[in-house]
C-alpha angles and dihedrals in degrees: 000000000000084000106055081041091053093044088042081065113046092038083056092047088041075055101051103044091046086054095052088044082057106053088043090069101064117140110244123177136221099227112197123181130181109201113199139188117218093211104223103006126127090021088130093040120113101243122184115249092243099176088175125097130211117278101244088180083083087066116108088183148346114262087232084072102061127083111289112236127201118288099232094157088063085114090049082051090049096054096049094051086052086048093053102263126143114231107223095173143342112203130181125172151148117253138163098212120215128232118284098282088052109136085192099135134162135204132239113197117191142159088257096356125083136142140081138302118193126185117197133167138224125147077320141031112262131200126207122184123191104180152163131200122202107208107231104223095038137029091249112129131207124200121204121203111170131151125204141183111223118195110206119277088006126129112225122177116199113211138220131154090254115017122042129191123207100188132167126185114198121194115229118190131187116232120236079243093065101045092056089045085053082047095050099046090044126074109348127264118274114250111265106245117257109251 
């Protein structure tokens, strides 16, 4: 009887450190956008007249808030300001997307620069903007919705007559290794029953 107690227990620790190994290894992904103004362009351009603002009710969160990843597109940066561009933003950061229906959107606060940015994933990655652009020299505003699908590692750029967006999702996973190294170093291992 001692001996199917003593197997109960460790098959039901065996399942409990297997289930917290698991959930460790969820992908998660370092997200890093560079937001840029085109000054002057799209002056002569029709544009709506679109009076309305994004919800930022819908935000769970300011991007700012999130964990900061590396800025690998500093160079990219670099380029468009010698080419004239203005830099609005550069944004890295680490996030575990949800699934398609995910609401989860964040907000981005600048000095012309203001809306929502969502990241989802399905069988892709999959980007949403909601923005709005503030011209410098008038009052005039300009509001960005775009939707794009980003493949890992690549480098994708969203268009618009005004505004442009250079962004790259790279997936990070953490090895099995890892994880039983986290686990190791964490609470100590229970004392082996006696036999």
């Amino acid at each position: 009887m001692k001996t199917i107690a003593h197997a109960v227990r460790r098959f039901s620790l065996f399942i409990v450190l297997f289930a917290a190994a698991s959930a460790a290894i969820a992908s998660n992904y370092n997200i890093e956008m560079v937001i840029f103004e085109r000054p002057g362009d799209g002056a002569t351009t029709y544009w709506p007249i679109n009076t309305t603002a994004p919800d930022q009710s819908k935000a769970v969160g300011n991007i700012a808030d999130l964990k900061t990843g590396p800025h690998s597109l500093e160079p990219v940066a670099y380029t468009l300001r010698q080419k004239g561009m203005v830099i609005l933003d550069h944004l890295s950061w680490y996030q575990d997307p949800r699934g398609r229906n995910s609401h989860d959107w964040y907000t981005i606060e600048g000095t012309r620069l203001n809306g929502l940015v969502r990241v989802t994933q399905g069988r892709d990655l999959h980007l949403d903007t909601d923005l709005v652009l503030r011209d410098a020299f008038s009052s005039r505003t300009y509001r960005v919705m775009q939707h794009r699908r980003l493949r890992s590692g690549e480098l994708h750029y969203l268009d618009h007559p005004r505004l442009g967006i250079i962004v790259r999702a790279v997936e990070i996973e953490q090895s099995a290794t890892s994880v039983n190294r986290d686990l190791d170093a964490g609470e100590p291992r229970p004392a082996e029953p006696r036999s």
